[in-house]
ROSE-4610 file (N, C-alpha, C; in Angstrom, 1 decimal, always signed):
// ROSE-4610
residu = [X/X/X/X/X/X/X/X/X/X/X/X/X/X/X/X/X/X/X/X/X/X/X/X/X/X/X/X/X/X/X/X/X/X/X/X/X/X/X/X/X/X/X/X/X/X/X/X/X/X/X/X/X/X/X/X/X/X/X/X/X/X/X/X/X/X/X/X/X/X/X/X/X/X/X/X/X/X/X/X/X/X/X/X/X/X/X/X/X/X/X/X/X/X/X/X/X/X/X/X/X/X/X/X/X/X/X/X/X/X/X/X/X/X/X/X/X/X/X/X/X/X/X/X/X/X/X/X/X/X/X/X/X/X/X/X/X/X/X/X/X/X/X/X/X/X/X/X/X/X/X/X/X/X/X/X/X/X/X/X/X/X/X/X/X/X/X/X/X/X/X/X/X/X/X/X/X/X/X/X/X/X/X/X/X/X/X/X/X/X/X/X/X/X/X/X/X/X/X/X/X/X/X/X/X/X/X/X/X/X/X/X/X/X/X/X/X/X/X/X/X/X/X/X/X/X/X/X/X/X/X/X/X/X/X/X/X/X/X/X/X/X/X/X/X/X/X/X/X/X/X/X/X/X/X/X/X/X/X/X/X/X/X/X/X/X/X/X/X/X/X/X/X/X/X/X/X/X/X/X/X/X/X/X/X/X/X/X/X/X/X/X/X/X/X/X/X/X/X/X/X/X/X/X/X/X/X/X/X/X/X/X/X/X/X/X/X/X/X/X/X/X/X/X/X/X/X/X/X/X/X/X/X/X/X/X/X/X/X/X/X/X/X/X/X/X/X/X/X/X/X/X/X/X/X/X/X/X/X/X/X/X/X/X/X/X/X/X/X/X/X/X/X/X/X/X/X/X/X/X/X/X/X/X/X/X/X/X/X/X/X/X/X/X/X/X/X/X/X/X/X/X/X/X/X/X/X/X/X/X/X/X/X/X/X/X/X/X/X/X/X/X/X/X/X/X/X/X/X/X/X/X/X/X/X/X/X/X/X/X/X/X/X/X/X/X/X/X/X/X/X/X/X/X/X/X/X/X/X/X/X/X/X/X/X/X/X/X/X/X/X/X/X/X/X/X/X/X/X/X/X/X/X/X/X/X/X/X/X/X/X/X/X/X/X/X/X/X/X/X/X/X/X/X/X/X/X/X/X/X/X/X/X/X/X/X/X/X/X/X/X/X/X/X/X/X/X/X/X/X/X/X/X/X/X/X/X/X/X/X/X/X/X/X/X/X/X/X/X/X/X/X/X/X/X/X/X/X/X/X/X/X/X/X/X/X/X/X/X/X/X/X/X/X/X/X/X/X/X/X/X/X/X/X/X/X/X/X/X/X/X/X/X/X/X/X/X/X/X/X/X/X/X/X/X/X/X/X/X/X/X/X/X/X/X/X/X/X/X/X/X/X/X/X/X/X/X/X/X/X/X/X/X/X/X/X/X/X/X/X/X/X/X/X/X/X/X/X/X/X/X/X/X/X/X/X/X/X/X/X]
num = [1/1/1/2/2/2/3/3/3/4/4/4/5/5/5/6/6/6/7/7/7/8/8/8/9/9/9/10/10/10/11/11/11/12/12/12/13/13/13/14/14/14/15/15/15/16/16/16/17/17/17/18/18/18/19/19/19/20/20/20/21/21/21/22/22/22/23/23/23/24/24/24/25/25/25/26/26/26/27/27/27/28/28/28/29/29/29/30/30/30/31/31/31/32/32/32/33/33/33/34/34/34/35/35/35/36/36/36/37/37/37/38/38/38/39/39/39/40/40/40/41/41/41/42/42/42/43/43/43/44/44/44/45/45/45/46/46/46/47/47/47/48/48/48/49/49/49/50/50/50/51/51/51/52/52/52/53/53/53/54/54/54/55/55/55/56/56/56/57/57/57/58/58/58/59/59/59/60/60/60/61/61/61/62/62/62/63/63/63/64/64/64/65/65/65/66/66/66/67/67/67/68/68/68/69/69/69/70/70/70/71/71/71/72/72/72/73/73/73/74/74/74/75/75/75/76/76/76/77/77/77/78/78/78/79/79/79/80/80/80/81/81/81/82/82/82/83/83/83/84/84/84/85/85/85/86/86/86/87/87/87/88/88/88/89/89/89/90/90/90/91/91/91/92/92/92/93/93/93/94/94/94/95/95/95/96/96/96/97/97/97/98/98/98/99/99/99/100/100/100/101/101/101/102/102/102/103/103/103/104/104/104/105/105/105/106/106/106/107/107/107/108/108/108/109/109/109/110/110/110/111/111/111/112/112/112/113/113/113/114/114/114/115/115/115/116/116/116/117/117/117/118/118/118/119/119/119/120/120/120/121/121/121/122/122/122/123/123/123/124/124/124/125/125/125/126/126/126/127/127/127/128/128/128/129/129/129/130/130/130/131/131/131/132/132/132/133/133/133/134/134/134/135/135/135/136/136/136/137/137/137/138/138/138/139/139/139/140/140/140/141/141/141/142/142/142/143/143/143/144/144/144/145/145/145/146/146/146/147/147/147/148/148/148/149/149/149/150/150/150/151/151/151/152/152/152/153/153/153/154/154/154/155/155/155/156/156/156/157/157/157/158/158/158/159/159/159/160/160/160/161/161/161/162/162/162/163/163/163/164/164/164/165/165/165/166/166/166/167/167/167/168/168/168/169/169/169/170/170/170/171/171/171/172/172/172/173/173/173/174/174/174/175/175/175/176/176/176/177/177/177/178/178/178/179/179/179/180/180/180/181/181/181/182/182/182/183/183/183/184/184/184/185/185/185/186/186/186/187/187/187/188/188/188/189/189/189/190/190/190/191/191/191/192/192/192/193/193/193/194/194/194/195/195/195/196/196/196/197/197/197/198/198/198/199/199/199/200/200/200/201/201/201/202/202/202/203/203/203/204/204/204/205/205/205/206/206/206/207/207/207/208/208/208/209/209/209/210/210/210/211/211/211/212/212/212/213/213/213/214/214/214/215/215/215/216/216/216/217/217/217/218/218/218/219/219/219/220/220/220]
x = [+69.7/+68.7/+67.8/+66.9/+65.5/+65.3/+66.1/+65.7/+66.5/+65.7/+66.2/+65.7/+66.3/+66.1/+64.8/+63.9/+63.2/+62.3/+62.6/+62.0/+60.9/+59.2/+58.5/+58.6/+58.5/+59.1/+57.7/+58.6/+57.3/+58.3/+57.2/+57.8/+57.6/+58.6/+58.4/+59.6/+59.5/+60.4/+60.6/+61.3/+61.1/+62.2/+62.5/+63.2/+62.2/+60.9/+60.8/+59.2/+59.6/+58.3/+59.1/+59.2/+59.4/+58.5/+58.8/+58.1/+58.1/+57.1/+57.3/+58.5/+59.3/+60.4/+59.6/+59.0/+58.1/+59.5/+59.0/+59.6/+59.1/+59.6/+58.8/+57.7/+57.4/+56.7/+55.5/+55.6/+55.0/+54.1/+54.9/+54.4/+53.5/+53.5/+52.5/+51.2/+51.7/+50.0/+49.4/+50.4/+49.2/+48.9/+49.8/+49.1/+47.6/+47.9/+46.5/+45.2/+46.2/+44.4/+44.7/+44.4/+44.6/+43.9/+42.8/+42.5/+43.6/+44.2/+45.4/+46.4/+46.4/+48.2/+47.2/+46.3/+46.1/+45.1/+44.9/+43.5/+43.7/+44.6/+45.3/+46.4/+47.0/+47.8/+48.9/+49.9/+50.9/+52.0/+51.6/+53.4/+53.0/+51.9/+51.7/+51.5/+51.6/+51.7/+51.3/+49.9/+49.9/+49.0/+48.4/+47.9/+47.0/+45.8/+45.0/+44.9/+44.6/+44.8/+43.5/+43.5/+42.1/+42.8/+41.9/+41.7/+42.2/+43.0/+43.6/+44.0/+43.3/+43.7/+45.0/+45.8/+47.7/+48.1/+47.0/+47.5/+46.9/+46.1/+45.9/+46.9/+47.7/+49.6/+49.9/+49.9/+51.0/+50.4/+48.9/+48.5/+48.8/+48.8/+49.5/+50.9/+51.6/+52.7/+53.1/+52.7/+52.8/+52.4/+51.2/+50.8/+51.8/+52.2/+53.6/+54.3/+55.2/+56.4/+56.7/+55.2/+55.1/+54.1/+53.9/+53.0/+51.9/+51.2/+49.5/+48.6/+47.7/+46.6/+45.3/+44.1/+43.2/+42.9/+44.3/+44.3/+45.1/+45.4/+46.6/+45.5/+45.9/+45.5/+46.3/+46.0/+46.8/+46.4/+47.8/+47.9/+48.4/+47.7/+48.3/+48.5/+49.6/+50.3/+50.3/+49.7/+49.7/+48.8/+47.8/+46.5/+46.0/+46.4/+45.5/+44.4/+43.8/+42.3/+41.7/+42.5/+42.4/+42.5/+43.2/+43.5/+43.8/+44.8/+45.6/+44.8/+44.2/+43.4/+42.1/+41.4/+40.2/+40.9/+42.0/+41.9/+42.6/+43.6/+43.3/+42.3/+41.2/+39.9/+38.8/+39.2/+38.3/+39.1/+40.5/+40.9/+40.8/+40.2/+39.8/+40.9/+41.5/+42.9/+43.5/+42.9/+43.4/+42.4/+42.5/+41.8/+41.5/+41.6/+40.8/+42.2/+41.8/+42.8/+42.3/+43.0/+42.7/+43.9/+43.5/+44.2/+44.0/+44.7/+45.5/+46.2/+45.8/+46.4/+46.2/+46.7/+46.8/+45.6/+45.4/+44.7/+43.1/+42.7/+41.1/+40.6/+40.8/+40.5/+40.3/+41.3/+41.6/+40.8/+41.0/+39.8/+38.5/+38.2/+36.5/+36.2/+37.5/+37.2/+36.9/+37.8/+38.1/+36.6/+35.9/+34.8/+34.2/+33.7/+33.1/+33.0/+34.5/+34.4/+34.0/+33.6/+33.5/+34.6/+35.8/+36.4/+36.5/+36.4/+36.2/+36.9/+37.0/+37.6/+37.6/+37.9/+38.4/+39.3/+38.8/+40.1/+40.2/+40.9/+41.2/+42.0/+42.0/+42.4/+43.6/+44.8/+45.9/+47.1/+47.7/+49.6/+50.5/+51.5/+52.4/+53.0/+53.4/+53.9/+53.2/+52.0/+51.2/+50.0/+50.0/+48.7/+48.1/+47.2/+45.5/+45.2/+46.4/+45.5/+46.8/+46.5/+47.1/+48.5/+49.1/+50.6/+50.2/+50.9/+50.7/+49.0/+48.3/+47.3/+47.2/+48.7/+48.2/+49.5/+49.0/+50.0/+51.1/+50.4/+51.7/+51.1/+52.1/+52.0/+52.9/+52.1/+52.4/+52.8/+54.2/+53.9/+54.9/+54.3/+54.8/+55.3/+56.2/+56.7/+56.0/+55.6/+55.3/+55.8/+56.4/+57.8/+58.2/+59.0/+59.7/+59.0/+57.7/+56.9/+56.7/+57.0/+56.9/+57.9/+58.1/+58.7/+59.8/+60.5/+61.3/+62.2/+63.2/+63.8/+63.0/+62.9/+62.1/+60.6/+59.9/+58.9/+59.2/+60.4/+60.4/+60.9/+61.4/+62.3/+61.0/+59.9/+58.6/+57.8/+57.5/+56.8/+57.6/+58.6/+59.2/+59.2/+59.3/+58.9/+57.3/+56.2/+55.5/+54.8/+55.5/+55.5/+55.8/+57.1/+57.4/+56.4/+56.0/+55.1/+53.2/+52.9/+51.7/+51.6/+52.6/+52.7/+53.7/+53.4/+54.1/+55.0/+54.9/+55.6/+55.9/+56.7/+56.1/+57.0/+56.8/+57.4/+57.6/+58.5/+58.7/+59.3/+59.1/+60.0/+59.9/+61.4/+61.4/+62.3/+61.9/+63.3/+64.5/+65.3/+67.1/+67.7/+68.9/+69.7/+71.3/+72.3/+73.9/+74.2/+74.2/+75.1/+74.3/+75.1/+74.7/+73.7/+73.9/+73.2/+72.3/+71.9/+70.9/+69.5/+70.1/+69.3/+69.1/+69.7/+69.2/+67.7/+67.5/+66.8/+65.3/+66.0/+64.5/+64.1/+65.4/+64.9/+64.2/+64.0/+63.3/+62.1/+61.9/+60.7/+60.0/+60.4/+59.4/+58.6/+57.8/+56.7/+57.3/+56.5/+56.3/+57.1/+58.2/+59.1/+60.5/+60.1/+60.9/+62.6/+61.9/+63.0/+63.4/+64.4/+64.5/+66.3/+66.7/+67.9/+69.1/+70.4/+71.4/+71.0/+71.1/+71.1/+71.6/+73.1/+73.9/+72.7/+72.1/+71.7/+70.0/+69.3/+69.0/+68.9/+70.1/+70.1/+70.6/+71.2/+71.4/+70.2/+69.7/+68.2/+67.0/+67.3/+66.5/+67.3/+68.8/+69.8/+69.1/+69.1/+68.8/+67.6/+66.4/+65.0/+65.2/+65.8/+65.6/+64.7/+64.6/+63.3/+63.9/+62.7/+63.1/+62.5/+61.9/+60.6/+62.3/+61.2/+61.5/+61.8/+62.9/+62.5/+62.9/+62.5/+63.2/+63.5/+64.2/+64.1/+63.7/+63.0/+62.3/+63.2/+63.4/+64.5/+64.1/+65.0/+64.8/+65.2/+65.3/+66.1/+67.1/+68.5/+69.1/+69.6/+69.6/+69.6/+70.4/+70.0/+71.2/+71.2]
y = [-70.7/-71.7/-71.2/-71.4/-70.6/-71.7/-73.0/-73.7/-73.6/-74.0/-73.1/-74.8/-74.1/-74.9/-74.3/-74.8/-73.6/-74.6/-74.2/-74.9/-74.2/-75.0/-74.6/-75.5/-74.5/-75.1/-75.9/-76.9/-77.9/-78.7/-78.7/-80.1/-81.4/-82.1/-83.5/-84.3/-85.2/-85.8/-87.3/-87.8/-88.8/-90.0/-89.1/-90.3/-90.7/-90.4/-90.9/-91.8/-92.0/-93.2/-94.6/-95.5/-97.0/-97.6/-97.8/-98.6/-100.0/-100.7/-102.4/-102.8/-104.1/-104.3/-105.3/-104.7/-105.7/-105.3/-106.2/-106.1/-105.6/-105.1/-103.6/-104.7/-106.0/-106.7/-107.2/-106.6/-106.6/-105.9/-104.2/-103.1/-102.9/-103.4/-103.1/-104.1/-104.9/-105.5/-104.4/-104.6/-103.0/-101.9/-101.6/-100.4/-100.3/-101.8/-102.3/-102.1/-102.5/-101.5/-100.6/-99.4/-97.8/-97.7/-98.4/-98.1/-98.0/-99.2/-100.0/-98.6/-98.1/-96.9/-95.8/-95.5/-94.0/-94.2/-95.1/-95.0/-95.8/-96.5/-98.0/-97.3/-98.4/-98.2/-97.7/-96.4/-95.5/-96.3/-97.5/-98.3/-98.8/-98.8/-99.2/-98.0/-96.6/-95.7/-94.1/-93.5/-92.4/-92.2/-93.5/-94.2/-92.6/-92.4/-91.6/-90.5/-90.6/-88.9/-88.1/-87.1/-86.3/-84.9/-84.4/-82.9/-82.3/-81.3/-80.3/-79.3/-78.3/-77.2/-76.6/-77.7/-77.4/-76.9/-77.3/-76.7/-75.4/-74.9/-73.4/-72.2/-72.7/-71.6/-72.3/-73.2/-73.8/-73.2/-73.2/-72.4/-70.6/-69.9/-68.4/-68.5/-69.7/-69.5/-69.4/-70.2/-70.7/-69.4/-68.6/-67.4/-66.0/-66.0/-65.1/-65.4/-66.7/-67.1/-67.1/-67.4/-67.9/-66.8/-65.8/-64.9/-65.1/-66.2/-66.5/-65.4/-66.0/-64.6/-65.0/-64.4/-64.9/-65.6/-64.8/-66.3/-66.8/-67.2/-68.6/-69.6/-70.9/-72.6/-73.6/-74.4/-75.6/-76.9/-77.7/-78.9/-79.6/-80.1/-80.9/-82.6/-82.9/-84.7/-85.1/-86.0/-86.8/-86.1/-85.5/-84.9/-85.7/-86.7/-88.1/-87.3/-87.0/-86.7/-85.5/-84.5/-83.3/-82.2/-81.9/-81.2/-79.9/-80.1/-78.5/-78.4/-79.3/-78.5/-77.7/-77.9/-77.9/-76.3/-76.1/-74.6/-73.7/-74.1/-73.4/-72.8/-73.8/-73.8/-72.4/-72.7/-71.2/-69.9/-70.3/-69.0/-68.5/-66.6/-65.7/-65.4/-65.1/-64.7/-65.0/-66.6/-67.1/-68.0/-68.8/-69.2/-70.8/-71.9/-73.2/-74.0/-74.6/-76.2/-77.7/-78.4/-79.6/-80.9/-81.7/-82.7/-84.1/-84.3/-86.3/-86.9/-88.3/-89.5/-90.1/-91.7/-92.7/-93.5/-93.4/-93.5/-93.6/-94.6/-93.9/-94.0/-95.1/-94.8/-93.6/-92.8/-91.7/-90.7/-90.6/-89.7/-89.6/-90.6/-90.6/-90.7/-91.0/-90.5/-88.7/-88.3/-86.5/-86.3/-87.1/-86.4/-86.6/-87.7/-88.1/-86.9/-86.2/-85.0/-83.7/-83.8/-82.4/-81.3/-82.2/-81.2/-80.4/-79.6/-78.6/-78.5/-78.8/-79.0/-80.5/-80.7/-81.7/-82.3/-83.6/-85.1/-85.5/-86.4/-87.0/-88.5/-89.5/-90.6/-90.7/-91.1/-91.1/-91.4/-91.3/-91.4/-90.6/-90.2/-89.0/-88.7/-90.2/-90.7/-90.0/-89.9/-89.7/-88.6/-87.5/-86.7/-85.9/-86.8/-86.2/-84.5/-84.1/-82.8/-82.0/-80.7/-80.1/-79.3/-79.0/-78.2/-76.8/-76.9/-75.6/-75.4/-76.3/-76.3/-75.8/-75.5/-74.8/-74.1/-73.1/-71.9/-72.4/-73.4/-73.8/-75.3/-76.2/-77.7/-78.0/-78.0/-78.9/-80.2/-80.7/-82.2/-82.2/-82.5/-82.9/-84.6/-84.8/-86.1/-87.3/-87.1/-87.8/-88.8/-87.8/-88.7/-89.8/-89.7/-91.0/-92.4/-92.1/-93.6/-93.6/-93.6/-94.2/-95.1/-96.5/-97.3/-97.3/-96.7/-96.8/-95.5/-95.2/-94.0/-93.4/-94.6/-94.2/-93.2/-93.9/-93.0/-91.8/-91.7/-90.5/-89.4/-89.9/-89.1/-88.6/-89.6/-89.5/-88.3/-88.3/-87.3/-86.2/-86.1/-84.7/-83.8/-84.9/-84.2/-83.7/-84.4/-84.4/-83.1/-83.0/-82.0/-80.5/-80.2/-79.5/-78.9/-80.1/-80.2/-79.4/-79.4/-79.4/-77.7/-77.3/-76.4/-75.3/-74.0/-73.3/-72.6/-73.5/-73.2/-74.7/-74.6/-75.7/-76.4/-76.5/-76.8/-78.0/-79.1/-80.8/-80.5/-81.3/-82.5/-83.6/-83.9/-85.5/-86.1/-87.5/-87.9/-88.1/-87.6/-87.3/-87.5/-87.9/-88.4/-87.8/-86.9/-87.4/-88.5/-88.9/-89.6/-91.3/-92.3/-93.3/-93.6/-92.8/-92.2/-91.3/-90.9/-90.3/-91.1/-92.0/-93.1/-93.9/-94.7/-95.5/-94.7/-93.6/-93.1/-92.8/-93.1/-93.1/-94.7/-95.4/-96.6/-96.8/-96.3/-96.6/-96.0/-94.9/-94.3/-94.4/-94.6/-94.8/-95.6/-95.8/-97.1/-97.7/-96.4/-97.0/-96.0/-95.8/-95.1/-96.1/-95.9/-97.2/-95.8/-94.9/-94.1/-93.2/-93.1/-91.8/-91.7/-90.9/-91.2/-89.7/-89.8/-89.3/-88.3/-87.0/-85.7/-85.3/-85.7/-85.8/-86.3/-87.4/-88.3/-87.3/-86.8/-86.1/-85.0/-83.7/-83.5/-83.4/-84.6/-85.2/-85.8/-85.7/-86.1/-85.1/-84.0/-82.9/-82.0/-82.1/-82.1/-82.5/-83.6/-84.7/-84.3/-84.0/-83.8/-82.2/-81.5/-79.7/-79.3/-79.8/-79.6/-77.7/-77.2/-75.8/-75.2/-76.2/-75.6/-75.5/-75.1/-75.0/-76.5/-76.9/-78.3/-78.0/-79.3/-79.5/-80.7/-81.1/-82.6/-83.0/-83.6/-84.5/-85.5/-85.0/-85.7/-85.3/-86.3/-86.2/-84.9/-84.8/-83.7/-82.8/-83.1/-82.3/-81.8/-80.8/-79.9/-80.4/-81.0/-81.2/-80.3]
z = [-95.1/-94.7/-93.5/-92.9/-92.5/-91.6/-91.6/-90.5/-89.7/-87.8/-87.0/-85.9/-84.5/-83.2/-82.7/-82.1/-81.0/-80.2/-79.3/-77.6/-77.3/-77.3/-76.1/-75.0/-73.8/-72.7/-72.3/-71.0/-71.1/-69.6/-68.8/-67.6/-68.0/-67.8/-67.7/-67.5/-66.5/-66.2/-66.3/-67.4/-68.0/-66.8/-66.6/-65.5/-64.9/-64.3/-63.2/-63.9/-65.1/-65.7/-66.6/-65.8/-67.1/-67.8/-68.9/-69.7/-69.5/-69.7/-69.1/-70.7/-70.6/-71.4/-72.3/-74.0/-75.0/-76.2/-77.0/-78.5/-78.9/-80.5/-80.9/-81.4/-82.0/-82.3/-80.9/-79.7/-78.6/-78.5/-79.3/-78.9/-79.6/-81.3/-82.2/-81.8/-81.4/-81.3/-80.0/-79.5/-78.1/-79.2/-79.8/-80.9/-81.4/-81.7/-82.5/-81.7/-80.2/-79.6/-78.8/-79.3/-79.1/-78.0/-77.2/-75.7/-74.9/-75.1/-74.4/-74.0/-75.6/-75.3/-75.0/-75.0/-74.9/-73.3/-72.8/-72.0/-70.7/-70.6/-70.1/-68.7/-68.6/-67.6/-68.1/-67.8/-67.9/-68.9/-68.1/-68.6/-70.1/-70.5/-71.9/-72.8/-72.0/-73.3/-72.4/-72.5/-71.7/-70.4/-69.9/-69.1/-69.0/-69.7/-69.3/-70.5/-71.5/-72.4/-72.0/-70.9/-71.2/-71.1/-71.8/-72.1/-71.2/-70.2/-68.9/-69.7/-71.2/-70.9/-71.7/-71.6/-71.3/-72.9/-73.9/-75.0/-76.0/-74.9/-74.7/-75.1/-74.2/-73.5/-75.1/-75.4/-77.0/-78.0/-78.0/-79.1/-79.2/-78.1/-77.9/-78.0/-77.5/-78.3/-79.4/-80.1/-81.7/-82.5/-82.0/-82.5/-82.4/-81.2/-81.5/-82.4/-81.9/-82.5/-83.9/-84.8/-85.7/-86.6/-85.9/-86.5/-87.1/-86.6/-87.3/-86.9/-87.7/-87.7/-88.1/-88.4/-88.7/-89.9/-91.1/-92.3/-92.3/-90.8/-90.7/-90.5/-91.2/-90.9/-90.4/-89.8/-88.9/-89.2/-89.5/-89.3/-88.5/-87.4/-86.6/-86.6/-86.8/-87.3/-85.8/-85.5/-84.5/-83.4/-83.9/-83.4/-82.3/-82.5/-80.9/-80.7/-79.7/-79.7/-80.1/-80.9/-81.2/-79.9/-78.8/-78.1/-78.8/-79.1/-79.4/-80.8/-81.9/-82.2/-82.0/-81.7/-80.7/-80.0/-79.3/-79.0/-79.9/-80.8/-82.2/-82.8/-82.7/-83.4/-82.4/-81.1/-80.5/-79.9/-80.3/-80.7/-81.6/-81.1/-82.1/-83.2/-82.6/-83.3/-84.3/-84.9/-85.6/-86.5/-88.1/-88.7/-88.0/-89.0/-88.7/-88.7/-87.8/-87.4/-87.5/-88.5/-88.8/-88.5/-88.0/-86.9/-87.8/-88.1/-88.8/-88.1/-87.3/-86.9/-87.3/-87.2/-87.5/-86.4/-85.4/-84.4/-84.9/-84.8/-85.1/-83.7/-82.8/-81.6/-81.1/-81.2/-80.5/-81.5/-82.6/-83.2/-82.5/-82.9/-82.2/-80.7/-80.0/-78.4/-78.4/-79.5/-79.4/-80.1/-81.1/-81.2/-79.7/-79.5/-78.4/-77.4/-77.2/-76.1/-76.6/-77.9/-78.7/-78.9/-79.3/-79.8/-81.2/-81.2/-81.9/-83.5/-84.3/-85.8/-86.3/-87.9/-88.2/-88.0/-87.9/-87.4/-88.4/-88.8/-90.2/-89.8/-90.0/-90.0/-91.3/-91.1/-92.4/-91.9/-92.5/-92.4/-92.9/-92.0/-92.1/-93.5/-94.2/-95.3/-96.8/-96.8/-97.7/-97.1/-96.9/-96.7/-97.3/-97.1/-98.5/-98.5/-98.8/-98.7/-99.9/-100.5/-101.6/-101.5/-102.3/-102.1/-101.3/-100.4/-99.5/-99.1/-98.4/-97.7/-96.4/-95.8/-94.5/-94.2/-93.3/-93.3/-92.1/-91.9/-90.4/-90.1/-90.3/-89.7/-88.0/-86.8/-85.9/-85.9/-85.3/-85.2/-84.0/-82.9/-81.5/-81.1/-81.2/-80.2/-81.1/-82.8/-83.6/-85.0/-85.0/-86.2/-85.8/-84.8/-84.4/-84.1/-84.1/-83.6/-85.3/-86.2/-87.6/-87.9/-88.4/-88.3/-88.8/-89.8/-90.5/-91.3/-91.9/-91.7/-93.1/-94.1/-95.3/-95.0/-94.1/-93.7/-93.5/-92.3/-91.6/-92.8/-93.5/-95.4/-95.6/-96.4/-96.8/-95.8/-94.9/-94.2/-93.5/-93.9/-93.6/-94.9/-96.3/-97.3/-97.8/-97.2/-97.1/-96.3/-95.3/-94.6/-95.3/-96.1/-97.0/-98.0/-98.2/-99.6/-99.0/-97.6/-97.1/-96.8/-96.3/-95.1/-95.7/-95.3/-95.5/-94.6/-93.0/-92.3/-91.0/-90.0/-89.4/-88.8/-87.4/-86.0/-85.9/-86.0/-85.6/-83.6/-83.2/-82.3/-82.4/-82.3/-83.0/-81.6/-81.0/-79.9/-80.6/-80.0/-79.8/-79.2/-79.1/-77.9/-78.3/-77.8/-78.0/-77.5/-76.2/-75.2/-75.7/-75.2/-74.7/-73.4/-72.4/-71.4/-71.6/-72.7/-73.1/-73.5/-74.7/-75.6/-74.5/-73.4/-71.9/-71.6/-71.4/-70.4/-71.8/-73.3/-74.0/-74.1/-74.0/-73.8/-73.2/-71.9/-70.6/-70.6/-71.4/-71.4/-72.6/-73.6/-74.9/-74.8/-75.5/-75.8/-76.9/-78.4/-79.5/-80.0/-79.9/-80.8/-81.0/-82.1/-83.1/-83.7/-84.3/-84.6/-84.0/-83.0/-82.3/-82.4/-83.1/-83.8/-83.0/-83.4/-82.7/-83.2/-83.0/-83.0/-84.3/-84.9/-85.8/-87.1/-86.7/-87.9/-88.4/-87.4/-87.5/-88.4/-88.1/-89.2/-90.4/-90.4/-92.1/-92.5/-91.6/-92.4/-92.6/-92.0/-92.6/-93.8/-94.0/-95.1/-95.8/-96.8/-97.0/-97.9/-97.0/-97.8/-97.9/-97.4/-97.4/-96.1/-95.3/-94.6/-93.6/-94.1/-93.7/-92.7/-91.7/-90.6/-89.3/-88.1/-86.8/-86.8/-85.2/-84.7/-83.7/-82.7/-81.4/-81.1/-80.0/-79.3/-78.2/-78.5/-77.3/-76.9/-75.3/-74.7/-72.9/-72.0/-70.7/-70.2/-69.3/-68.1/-68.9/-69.1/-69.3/-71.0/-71.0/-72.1/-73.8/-74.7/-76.2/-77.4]
């Protein structure tokens, strides 16, 4: 089997941000206005998304790690304003990057800034595009805000079906003391499941890419 763990490194310290205490029925109507989570105050989601750069160093990574090249292509799931693809897109080194959210907000702020490639409006579940359309699918800290385990089945197969290669983090927890501290920091992630359940659920579909977990401080 060819699937594997793999960490890019990254600061963040989730201890030291709360989320205000909504029902997930709370959370979706703030969903509903995408200023609110992406542009808003911190406690309702990323209190600020602007451009700094940071996914520059992720796109040189991904290019080692992953061996892209000038006829490599990118899919990035949960693109929010097209950042990482946008420097995809002007790096030489490599072919074209194309970015799908659910967000339209956030799409058209990312045109607004002139980021660089196609955005696409869609859902993880179903994506408009052909068997093996791109040589490598991204999806960062995005699975888990889909509602339900069926979806998450549906777009990991999906993912299989798109990509001929391709990096997840999904949130994870072992501990009880683990799951507290995403409690405390999630927004809108509805599925963020035990580590165990995990992967029986990439079991499950066959899912053959990289993953990681998005989790606080210390190491699972």
């Amino acid at each position: 089997m060819k699937r594997k763990k793999l960490k890019f490194k990254e600061k963040r310290n989730l201890s030291s941000h709360k989320t205000i205490s909504l029902s997930s029925s709370e959370w979706l109507k703030i969903w509903k206005f995408d200023d609110v989570y992406f542009d808003n105050d911190r406690k309702y989601g990323y209190g600020g998304y602007k451009y700094d750069g940071r996914w520059i160093k992720v796109v040189e990574n991904l290019i080692s790690e992953f061996n892209l090249n000038q006829k490599s292509n990118l899919l990035d799931l949960g693109c929010a304003k097209g950042y990482l693809v946008n420097d995809f897109n002007i790096n030489k080194d490599v072919g074209f990057g194309v970015g799908l959210d659910i967000s339209m907000y956030a799409l058209i702020e990312g045109l607004k800034e002139n980021m660089e490639g196609q955005l696409i409006c869609g859902n993880f579940s179903k994506l408009p595009f052909e068997d093996k359309s791109f040589s490598f699918i991204f999806c960062k800290d995005s699975l888990h805000n889909l509602l339900d385990r069926k979806e998450i089945l549906q777009a990991l197969c999906e993912i299989e079906r798109v990509g001929e290669d391709s990096w997840i983090r999904v949130g994870a927890y072992r501990t009880n003391e683990q799951k507290k501290v995403i409690d405390n920091w999630a927004t809108l992630a509805t599925t963020y499941l035990h580590i165990e359940e995990w992967l029986e659920i990439f079991e499950k579909v066959n899912y053959k890419g990289s993953y990681d977990w998005f989790h606080p401080s210390e190491e699972i």
